[in-house]
C-alpha positions as CSV (number, residue, x, y, z in Angstrom):
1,X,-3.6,-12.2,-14.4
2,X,-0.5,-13.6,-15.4
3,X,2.2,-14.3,-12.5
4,X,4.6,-11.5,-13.6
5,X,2.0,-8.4,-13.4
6,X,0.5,-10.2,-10.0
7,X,3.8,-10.4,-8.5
8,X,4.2,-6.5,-9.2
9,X,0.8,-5.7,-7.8
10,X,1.5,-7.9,-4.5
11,X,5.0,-6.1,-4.1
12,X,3.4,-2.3,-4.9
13,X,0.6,-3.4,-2.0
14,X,3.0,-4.4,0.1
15,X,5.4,-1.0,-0.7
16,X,2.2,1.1,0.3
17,X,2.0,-1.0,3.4
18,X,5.2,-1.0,4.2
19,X,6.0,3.0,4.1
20,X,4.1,4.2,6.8
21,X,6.0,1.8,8.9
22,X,9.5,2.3,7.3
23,X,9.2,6.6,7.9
24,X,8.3,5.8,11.8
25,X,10.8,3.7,12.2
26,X,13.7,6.1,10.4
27,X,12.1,9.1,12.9
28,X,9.1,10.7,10.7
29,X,6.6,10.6,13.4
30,X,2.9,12.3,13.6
31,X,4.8,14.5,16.6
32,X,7.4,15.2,14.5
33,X,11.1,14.3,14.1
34,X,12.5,12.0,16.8
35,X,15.2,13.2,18.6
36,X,18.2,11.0,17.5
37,X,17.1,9.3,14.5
38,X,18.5,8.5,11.8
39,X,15.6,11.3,10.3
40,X,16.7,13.8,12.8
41,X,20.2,13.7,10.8
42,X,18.5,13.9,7.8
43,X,16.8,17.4,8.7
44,X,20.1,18.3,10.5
45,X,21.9,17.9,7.4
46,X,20.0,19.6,5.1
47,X,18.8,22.7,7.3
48,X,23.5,22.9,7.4
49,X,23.4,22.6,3.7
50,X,20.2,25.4,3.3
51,X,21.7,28.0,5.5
52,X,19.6,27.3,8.4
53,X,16.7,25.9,7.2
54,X,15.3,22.9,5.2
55,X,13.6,23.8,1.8
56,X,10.0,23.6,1.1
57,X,9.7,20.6,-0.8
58,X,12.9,18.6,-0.4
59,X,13.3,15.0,0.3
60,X,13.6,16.2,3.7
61,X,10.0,17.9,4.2
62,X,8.1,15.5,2.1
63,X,9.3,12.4,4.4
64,X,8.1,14.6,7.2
65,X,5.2,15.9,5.8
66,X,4.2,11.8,4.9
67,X,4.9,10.8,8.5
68,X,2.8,13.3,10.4
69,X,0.2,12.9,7.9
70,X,0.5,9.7,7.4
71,X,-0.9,7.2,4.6
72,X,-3.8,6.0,6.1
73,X,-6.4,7.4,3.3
74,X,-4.1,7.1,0.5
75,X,-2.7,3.6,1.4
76,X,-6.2,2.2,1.3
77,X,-7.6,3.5,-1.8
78,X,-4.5,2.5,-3.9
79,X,-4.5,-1.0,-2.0
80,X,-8.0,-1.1,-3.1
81,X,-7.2,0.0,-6.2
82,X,-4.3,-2.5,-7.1
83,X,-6.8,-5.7,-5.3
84,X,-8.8,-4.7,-8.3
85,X,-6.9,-6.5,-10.6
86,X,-7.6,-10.1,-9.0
87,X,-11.2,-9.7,-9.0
């Protein structure tokens, strides 16, 4: 594999890695939104904007829907998937 398409694998494993951590941290738990976050603003924002609620399908309840879910399955099969290429 040439050094250009490894370095694009390596930085897509490490994005998939990387996002489960990133929504916890901004407030998009498996309980839900934490109080105070930065994702609590987020939701605040956009339920203001929608008349009192947020939209199915908006930024908003996909990053919600991806922390309380979590990554887990999919993070491993497309790791697995992307490792592929330096076998």
């Amino acid at each position: 594999m040439d050094p250009v398409t490894a370095a694009y694998v390596a930085a897509g494993a490490g994005a998939l890695v990387a996002a489960p951590v990133a929504l916890t941290a901004a407030g998009f738990t498996s309980a839900g939104v934490a109080a105070g976050s930065w994702a609590a603003s987020m939701m605040s924002s956009a339920a203001i904007a929608n008349g009192g609620g947020v939209a199915a399908g908006s930024v908003v309840a996909t990053l919600q829907s991806v922390g309380a879910a979590g990554l887990s399955g999919a993070t491993g099969a497309a790791v697995g998937w992307l490792a592929s290429f330096f076998g």
